[in-house]
Each structure stands twice: as structure tokens, then as C-alpha cells.
C-alpha positions as a Python dict, from the first residue, in 0.01 Angstrom:
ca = {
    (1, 'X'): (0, 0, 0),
    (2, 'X'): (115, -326, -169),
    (3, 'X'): (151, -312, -573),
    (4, 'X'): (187, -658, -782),
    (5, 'X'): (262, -680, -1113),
    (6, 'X'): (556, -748, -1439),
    (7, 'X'): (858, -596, -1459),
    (8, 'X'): (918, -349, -1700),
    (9, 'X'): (1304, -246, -1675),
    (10, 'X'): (1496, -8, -1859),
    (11, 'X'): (1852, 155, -1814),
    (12, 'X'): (1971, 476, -1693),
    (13, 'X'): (1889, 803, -1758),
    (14, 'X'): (1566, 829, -1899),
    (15, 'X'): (1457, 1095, -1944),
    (16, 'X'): (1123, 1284, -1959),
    (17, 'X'): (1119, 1312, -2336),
    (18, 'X'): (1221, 998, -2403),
    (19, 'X'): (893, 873, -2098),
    (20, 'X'): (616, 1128, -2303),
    (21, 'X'): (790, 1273, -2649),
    (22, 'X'): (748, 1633, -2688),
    (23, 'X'): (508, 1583, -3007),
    (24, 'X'): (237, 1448, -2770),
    (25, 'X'): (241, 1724, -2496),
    (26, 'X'): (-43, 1942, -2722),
    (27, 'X'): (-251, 1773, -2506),
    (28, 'X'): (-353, 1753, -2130),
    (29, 'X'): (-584, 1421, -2191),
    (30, 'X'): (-381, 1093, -1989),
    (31, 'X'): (-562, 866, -2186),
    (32, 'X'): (-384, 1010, -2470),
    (33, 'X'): (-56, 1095, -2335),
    (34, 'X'): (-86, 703, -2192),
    (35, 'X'): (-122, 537, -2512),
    (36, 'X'): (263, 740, -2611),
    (37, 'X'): (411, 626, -2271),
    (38, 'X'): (780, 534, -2409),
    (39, 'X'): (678, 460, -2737),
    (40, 'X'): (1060, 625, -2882),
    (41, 'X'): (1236, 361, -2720),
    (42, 'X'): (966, 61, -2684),
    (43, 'X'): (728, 30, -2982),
    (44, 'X'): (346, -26, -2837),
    (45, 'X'): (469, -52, -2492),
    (46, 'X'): (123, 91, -2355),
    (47, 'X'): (-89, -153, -2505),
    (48, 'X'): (168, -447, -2379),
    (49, 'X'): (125, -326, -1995),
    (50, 'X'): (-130, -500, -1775),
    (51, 'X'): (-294, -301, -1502),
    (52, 'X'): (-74, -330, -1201),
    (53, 'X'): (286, -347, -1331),
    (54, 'X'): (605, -143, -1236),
    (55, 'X'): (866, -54, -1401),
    (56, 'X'): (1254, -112, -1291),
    (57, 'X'): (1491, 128, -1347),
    (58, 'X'): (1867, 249, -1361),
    (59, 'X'): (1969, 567, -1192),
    (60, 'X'): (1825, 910, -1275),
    (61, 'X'): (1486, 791, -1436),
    (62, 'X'): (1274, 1122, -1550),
    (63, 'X'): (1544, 1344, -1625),
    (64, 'X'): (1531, 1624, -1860),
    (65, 'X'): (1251, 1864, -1840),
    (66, 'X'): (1029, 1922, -1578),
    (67, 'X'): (677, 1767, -1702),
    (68, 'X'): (371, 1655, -1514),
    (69, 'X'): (279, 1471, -1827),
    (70, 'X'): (560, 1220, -1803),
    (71, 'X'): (410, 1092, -1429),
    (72, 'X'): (78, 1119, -1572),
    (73, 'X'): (149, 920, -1886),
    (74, 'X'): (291, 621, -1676),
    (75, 'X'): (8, 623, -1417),
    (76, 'X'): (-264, 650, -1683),
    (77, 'X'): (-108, 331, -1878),
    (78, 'X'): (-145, 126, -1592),
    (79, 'X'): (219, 153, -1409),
    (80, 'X'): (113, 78, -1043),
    (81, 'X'): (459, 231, -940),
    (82, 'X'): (798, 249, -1063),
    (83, 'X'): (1133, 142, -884),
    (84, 'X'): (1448, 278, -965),
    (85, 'X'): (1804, 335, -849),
    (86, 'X'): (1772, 699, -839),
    (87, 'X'): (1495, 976, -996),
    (88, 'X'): (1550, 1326, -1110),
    (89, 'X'): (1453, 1513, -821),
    (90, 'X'): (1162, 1738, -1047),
    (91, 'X'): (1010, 1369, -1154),
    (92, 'X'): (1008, 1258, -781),
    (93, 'X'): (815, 1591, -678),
    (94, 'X'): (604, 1563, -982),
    (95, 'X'): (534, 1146, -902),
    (96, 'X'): (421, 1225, -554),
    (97, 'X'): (183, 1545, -676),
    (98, 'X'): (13, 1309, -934),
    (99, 'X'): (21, 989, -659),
    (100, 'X'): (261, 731, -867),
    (101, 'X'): (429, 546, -628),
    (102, 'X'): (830, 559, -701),
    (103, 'X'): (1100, 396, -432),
    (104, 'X'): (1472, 406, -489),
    (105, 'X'): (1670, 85, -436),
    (106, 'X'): (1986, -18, -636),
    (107, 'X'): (1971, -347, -544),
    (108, 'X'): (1603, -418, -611),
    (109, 'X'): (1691, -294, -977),
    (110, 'X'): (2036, -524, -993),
    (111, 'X'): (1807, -811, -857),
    (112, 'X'): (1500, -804, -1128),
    (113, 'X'): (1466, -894, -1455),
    (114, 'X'): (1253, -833, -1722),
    (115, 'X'): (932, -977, -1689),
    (116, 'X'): (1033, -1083, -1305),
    (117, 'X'): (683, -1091, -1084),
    (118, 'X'): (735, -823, -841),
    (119, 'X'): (545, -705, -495),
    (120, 'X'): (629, -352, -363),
    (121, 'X'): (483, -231, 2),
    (122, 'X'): (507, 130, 14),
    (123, 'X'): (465, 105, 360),
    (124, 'X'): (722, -68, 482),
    (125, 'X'): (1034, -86, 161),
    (126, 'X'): (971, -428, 97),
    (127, 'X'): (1038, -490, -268),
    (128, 'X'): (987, -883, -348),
    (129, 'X'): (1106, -1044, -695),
    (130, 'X'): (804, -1294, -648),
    (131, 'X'): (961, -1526, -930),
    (132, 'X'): (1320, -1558, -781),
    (133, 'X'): (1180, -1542, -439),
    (134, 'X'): (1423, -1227, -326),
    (135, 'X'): (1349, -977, -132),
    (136, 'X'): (1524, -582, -121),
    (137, 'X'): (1439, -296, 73),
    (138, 'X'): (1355, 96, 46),
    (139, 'X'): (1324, 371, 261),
    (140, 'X'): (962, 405, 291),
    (141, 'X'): (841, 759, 225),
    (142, 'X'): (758, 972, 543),
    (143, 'X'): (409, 918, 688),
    (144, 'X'): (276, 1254, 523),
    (145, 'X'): (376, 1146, 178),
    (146, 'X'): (263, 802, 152),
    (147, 'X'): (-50, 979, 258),
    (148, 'X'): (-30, 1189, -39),
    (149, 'X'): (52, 915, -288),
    (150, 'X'): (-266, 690, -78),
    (151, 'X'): (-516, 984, -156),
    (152, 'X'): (-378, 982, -509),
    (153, 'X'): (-190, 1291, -566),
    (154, 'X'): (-135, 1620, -415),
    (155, 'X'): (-484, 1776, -501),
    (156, 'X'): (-671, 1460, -405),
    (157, 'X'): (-462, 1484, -37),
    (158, 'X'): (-554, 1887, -31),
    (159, 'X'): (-916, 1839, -126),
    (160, 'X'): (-958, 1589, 163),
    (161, 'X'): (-912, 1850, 424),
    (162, 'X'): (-603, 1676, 618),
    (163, 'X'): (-421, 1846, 850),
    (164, 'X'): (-76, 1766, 823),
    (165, 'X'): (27, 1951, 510),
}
């Protein structure tokens, strides 16, 4: 699948509390949880997003405890996928179950700025800074995975009775 959209970048490790604070997690609603997204450490970022963009990120991006709601949260405020040079390996499992896209690449993250246009193919790596014109790659995910992230989450994939689980 190919996402378009802003860059949104931000350093390393952040963390899950930091992505959804722990004062919003009384509920399970991701309109609400969305509207919080990273509000600690970027005042009114959810209503600044446009449907579509990605955020860019340093290495270990949803650290810290293990929470559906921080995926969730960054889905549900319009974060088409998120590129980063490493996740916490609980977020990654967590960002495939709920179908956000996420790709590691260190050199797509050195290579983007702020407010960069940006292009990601989940199918084949390709990451493209549209407004500098470069281009970095990703290891795709595994056929069976991007099929989970294309159905949009785990329990979408499940529910559609395929057979390669």
C-alpha cells in the first residue's frame, strides 16, 4: 500500500506514555484517546495532523509500557503510518494487531525533515522524501503481515477467514 502525507518527526525514545499519557487511558474510545495523541510533548498536535501523514522517528519509538492505546491513538488521529529507526518490539506487535503501518529505516529518518512530503510503499520499502526528491529503503514486512496491516489489524485479518495465519 502507498501512504502520502507531512512529516511529523520526533527524537528517540518515545515512549508509550509520552504517545497516549496515562490520565487518558480511562477510556477505550480512539476518538478520544486521538484527540491526546502526544499532547505532553506537542501541544494540539491532533488537531494540526491532516489525514494521511506519518510520523518520523529516532530509534526505539513506543517504548515503555505495553499499550494498545498508544497504536490506536496515532491511527485514530489520522497517522497513515509511522517510520522510525527502530520500535519497541511490544509497539511493533501492537502496530501490526491494530493495522498502523510502521517500517524501520535509519536513513529515511536522517534524510526527512519536518514538514518534508513523504511517500511510503509498504510493499516494496520505498520511502520517498517527495520535497527533496530522495529516496530510502525498508525491509518490507513478510507477505502474511502486510496482509494483516491491508485488512486493518489482526481481528479484521482473522474475521476474514484467511488461511495463512
Amino acid at each position: 500500500m502507498i501512504y502520502k502525507g507531512r512529516a511529523w518527526v520526533f527524537p528517540d525514545n518515545i515512549d508509550t506514555d509520552v504517545i497516549i499519557p496515562a490520565r487518558f487511558l480511562n477510556t477505550t474510545d480512539p476518538r478520544e484517546l486521538a484527540e491526546h495523541c502526544m499532547e505532553d510533548i506537542f501541544p494540539g498536535f491532533s488537531k494540526k495532523i491532516q489525514p494521511g501523514d506519518i510520523i518520523v522517528a529516532g530509534k526505539n519509538f513506543g517504548c515503555g509500557s505495553s499499550r494498545e492505546h498508544a497504536p490506536i491513538a496515532i491511527k485514530e488521529a489520522g497517522i497513515s503510518c509511522v517510520v522510525a529507526k527502530s520500535f519497541a518490539r511490544i509497539f511493533y506487535r501492537n502496530a501490526i494487531n491494530i493495522g498502523l503501518p510502521i517500517l524501520e529505516s535509519s536513513e529515511a529518518v536522517e534524510g526527512i525533515r519536518a514538514g518534508d512530503e513523504v511517500m511510503v510503499d509498504t510493499d516494496t520499502g520505498e520511502i520517498k522524501n517527495i520535497t527533496s526528491g530522495e529516496i530510502f529503503y525498508a525491509k518490507p514486512f513478510p507477505g502474511f503481515i502486510n496482509d494483516i496491516i491491508k485488512a486493518g489489524g489482526l481481528l479484521n485479518f482473522a474475521g476474514g477467514g484467511q488461511k495463512n495465519v
